[in-house]
Each structure stands twice: as structure tokens, then as C-alpha cells.
C-alpha positions as CSV (number, residue, x, y, z in Angstrom):
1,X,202.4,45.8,20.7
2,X,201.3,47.2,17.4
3,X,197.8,46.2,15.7
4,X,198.7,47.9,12.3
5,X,201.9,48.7,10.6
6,X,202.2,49.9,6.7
7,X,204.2,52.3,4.5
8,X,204.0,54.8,1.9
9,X,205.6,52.4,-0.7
10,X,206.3,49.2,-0.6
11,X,204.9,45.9,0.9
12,X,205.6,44.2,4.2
13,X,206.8,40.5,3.5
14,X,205.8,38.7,5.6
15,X,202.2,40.4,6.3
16,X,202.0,42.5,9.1
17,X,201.3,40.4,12.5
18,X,201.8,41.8,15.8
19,X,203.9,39.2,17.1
20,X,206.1,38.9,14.1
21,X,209.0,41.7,15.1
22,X,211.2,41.2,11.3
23,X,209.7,42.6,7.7
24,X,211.2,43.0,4.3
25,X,209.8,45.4,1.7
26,X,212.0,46.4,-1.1
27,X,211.4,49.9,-3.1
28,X,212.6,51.5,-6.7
29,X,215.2,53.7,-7.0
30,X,213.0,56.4,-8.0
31,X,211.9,56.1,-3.9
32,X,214.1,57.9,-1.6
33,X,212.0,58.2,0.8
34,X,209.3,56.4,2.7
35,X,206.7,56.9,5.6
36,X,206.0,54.4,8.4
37,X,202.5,54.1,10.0
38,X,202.0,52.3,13.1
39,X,199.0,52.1,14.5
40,X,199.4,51.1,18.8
41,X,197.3,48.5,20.3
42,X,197.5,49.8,22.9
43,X,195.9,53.9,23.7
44,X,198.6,55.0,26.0
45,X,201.5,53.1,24.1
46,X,204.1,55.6,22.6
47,X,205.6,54.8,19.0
48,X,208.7,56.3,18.0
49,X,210.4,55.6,14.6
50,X,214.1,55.6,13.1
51,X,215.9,55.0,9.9
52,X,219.4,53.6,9.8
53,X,220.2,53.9,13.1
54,X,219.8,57.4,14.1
55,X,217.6,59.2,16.6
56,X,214.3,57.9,17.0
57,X,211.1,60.4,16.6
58,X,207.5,60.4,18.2
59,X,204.8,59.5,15.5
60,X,201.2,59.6,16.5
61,X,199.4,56.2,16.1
62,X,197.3,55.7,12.9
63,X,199.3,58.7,11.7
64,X,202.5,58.5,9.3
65,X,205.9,59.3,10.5
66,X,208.2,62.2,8.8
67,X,209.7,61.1,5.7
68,X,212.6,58.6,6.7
69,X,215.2,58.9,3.7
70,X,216.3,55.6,2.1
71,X,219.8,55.0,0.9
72,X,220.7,52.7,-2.3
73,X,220.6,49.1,-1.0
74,X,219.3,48.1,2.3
75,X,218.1,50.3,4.9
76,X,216.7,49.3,8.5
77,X,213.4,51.3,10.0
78,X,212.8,50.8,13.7
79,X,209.5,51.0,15.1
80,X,209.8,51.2,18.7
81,X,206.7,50.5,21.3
82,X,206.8,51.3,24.8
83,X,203.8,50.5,26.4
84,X,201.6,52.7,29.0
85,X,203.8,50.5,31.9
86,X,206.3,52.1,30.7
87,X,208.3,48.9,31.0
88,X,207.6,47.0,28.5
89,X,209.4,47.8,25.0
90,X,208.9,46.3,21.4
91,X,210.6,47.1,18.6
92,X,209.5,45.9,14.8
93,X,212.1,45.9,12.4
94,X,211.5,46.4,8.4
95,X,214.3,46.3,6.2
96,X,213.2,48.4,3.3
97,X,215.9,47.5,-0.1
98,X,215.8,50.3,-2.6
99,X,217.1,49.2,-5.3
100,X,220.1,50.2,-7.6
101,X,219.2,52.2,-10.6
């Protein structure tokens, strides 16, 4: 699980709770891109992050991920947890809605 999760713009609706696993944030135009940082629970949990689908990438808890580029409309972030078992996997979905100029 996560104990923290925030980004570069925008505001997690609802607020951030580790057992809630669906967010909404919505963004200006002006923002085409956005950061992600998750900050693990867990020591040994790893946190990987994706935009829209494509490959996920290692971020470092506490730390922000790359820039993850945000399309006109909605666009869905992943944040993937796998835990130090290994086994267990949670993934928190924000849907981040920049809007139309």
C-alpha cells in the first residue's frame, strides 16, 4: 500500500487514502505534463508508474516520477505497488482531465 500519493498539479478528489484505489484531478490546458509522487508504506515495496496505458517505470518512494505527458481530455495514471512479498500487487488509479483550451 501507499501512505502518500500527490502530483505536480492538480488535486486528488477524493483525498488521498490508502485504501481508496480511484482519484480524479483535472488540470489546464496550459499543463501537458504532470509528475506522480508515491510515497510506499511499505520500505521494500516497489512503485512503478504509467500514463495512458503504456510501459510502467520505476519511481523511488517520496521521489517524483518522470514527467508523464497528458493528452487533451482524460488521461489515466497508474500507480502500481508490489509489495516486499512480492505477491501482493496494488494499483491506484487517478484520472487526471486536462482540459480543452
Amino acid at each position: 500500500l501507499l501512505s502518500g500519493l500527490a502530483l505536480s498539479d492538480g488535486v486528488l478528489d477524493p483525498s488521498f487514502d490508502q485504501n481508496t484505489f480511484a482519484y480524479a484531478s483535472e488540470v489546464v490546458d496550459a499543463i501537458s505534463f504532470v509528475s506522480a509522487t508515491p510515497t510506499a508504506a511499505q520500505e521494500n515495496a516497489t512503485i512503478e508508474v504509467r500514463v495512458n496505458g503504456g510501459g510502467y517505470s520505476v519511481v523511488t518512494s517520496g521521489s517524483p516520477s518522470d514527467p508523464l505527458g497528458l493528452s487533451t481530455g482524460a488521461n489515466t495514471i497508474d500507480v502500481r505497488v508490489t509489495a516486499q512479498d512480492a505477491v501482493t500487487v496494488n494499483v491506484y488509479t487517478i484520472t487526471v482531465t486536462r482540459l480543452a483550451p
